[in-house]
C-alpha positions in Angstrom: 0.0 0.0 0.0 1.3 3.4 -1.1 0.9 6.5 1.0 0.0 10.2 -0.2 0.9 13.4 1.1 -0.2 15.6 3.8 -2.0 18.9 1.9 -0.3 22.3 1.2 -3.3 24.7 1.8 -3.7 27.1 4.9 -6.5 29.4 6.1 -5.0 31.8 3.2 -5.9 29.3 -0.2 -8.6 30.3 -2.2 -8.5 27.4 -4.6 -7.6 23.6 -3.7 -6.3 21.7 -6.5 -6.7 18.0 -6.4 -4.6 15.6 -8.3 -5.5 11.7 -8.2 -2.3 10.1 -6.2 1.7 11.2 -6.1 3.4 9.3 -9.4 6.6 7.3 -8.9 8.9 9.9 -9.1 6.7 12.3 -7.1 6.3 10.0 -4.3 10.8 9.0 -4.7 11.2 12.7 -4.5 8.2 13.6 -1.5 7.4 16.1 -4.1 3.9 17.4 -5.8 4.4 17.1 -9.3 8.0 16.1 -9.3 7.8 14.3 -13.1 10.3 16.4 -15.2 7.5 16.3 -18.0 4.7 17.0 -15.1 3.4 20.5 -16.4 1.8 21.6 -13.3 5.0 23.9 -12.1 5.2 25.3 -15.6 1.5 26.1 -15.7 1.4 28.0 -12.5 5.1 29.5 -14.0 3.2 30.8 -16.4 0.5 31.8 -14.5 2.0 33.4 -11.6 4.9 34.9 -13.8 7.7 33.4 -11.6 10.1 30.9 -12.7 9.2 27.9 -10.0 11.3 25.1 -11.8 14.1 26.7 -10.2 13.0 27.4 -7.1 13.9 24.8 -4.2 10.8 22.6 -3.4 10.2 24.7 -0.1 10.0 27.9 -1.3 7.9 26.5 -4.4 5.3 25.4 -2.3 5.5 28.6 0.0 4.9 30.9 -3.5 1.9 29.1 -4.4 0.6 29.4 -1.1 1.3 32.7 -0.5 -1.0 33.0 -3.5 -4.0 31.5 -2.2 -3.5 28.0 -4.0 -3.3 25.0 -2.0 -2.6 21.5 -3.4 -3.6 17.5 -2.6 -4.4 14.6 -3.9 -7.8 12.6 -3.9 -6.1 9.6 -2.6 -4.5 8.7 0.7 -3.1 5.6 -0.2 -3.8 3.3 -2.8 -2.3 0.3 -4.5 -0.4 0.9 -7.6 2.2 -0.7 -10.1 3.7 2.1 -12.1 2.0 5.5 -12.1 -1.1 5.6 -14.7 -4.3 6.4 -12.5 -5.8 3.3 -14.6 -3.6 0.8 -12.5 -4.8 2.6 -8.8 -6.7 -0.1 -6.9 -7.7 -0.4 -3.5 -7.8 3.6 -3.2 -8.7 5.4 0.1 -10.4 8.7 -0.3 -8.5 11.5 2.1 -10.5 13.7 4.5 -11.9 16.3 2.6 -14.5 17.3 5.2 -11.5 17.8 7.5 -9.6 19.9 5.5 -12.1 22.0 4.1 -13.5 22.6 7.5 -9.5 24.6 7.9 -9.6 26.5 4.4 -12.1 29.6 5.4 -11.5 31.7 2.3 -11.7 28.7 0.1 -13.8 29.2 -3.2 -13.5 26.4 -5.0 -12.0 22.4 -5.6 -10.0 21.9 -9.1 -9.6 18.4 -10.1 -6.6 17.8 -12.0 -7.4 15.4 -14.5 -10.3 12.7 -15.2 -9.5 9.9 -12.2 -9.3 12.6 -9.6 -12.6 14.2 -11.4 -14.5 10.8 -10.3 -14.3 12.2 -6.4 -16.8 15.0 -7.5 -19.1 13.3 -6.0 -17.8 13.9 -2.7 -16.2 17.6 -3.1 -19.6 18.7 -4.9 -20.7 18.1 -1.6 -19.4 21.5 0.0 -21.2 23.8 -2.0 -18.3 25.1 -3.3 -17.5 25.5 -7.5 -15.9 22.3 -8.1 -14.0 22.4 -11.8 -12.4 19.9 -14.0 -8.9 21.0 -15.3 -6.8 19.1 -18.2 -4.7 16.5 -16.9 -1.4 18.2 -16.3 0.2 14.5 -16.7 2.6 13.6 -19.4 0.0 11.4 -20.5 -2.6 13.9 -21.8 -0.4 14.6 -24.6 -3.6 15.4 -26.6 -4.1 18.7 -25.1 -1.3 21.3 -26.1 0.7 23.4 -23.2 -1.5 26.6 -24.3 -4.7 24.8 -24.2 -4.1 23.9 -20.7 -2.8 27.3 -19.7 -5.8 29.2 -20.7 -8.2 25.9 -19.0 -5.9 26.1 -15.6 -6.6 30.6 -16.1 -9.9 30.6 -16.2 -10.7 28.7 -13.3 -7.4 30.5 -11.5 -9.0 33.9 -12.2 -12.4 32.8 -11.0 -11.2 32.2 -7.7 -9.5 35.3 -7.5 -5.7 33.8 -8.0 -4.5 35.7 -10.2 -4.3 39.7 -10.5 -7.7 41.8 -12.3 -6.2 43.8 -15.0 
């Protein structure tokens, strides 16, 4: 049985993004999104305007914060050969309720990608927006990096992430 992450969110984030289950490398590293082909750091690069690939992992995490965004996964712990979201079996859900309950300015759940889109079920639940953003996976190769930029900006600027012009 493979174990998740605890959440990066505080009473600060506006916006929880929700990814199924840390891949192989992010779970080697203890790192969100640690894939080199992973495009979740350069979407919120680009959306953020600050060069996060470069950052050390802290201070990543701290600048998305700072920003109102918090990050988990769907999954506590799951059984998994490899890293597709196909081969997760035997998946415990983590405790929404209990985090939510902490995020007071929260205004709405993102789910990154179609297997942690099946848990809408449960985040609908809060009577908060709950939106489906493309897979930022090396696997959804069918949506371009600009695509998924102005999917991920929409939803970002709804929530009040990023600055009005």
């Amino acid at each position: 049985m493979l174990t998740g992450f605890p959440p990066v969110a505080d009473a600060g984030t506006r916006l929880l993004v929700l990814g199924s289950f840390p891949s192989v490398a992010s779970l080697q590293a203890q790192q969100y999104y640690a894939h080199p082909r992973n495009q979740f750091w350069p979407l919120l690069s680009a959306l953020f305007g600050l060069d996060l690939k470069t950052m050390p992992y802290a201070e990543r995490v701290a600048a998305v914060q700072a920003r109102g965004l918090g990050i988990w996964d769907v999954y506590a712990a799951c059984e998994r050969e490899g890293s597709l979201d196909s081969a997760i079996a035997q998946a415990s859900y983590n405790d929404f309720a209990g985090l939510i309950a902490r995020l007071p300015q929260l205004r709405g759940i993102a789910h990154n990608g179609g297997e942690s889109a099946r848990a809408r079920r449960f985040t609908a639940s809060f009577g908060l927006p709950v939106y489906r953003l493309p897979s930022t996976s090396p696997a959804n190769a069918s949506w371009s990096f600009e695509r998924k930029l102005a999917a991920w900006r929409e939803v970002f600027a709804q929530c009040g992430l990023l600055p009005t012009a």
